[in-house]
C-alpha positions as CSV (number, residue, x, y, z in Angstrom):
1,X,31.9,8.9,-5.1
2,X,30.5,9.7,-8.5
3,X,30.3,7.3,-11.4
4,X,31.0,8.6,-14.9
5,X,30.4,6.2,-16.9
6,X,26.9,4.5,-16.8
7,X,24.9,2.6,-19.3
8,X,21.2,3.8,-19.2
9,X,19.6,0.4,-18.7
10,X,22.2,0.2,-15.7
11,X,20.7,3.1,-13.5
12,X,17.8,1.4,-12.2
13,X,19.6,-1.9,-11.5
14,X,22.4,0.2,-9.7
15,X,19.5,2.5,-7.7
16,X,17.8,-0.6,-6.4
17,X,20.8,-2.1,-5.2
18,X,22.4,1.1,-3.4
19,X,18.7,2.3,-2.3
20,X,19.2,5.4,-4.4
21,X,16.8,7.2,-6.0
22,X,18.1,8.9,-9.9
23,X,17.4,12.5,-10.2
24,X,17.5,14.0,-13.5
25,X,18.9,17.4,-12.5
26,X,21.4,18.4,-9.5
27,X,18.7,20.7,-8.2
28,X,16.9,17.6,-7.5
29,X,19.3,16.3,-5.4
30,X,18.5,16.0,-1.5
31,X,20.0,13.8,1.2
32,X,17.0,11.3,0.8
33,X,17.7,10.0,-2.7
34,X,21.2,8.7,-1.6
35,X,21.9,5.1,-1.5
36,X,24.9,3.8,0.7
37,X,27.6,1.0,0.9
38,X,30.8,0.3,2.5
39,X,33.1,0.3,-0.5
40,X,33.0,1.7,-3.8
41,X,35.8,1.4,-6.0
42,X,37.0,0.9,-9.3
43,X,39.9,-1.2,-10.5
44,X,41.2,-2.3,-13.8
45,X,41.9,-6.1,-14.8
46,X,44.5,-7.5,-16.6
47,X,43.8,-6.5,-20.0
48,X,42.4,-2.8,-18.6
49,X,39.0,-3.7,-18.6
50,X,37.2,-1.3,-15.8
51,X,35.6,-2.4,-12.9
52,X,33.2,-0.9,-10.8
53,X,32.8,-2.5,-7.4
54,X,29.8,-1.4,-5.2
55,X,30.4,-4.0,-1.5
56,X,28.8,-3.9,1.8
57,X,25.1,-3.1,0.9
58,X,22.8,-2.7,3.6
59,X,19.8,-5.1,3.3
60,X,20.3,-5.7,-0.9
61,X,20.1,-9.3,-2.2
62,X,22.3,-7.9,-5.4
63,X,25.0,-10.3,-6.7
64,X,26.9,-10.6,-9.6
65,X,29.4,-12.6,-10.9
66,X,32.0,-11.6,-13.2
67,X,32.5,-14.3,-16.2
68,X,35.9,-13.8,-18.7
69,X,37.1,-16.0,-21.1
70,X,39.3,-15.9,-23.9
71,X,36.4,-16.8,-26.7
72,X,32.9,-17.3,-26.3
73,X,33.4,-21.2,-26.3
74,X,35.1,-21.4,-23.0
75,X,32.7,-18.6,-21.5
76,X,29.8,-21.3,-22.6
């Protein structure tokens, strides 16, 4: 699956987690800088906010946790 939409500062967080390695151009690209998981997929919430879900890393101590609220009080 490829992912569009990318912040910069996101690509090495996303790479370590996967066990990917970022190329900077396709002629780079060889089986051995591919990461792997079970499930990719993304989803929109309730307000069509986009989420990208990466699950079922092999040996990755990645988590993270989603917080919404509806102002930044109640996210405090």
């Amino acid at each position: 699956m490829v992912v569009q939409d990318i912040e910069r500062d996101e690509v090495d967080f996303i790479c370590k987690s996967i066990n990917a390695v970022p190329i900077a151009h396709i002629d780079h690209m060889s089986a051995d800088k591919f990461g792997s998981a079970a499930v990719c997929e993304q989803t929109r919430l309730a307000d069509d906010t986009k989420v990208f879900k990466i699950t079922g890393l092999k040996s990755s101590k990645t988590i993270s946790v989603l917080i919404r609220g509806s102002n930044p009080l109640v996210i405090d």
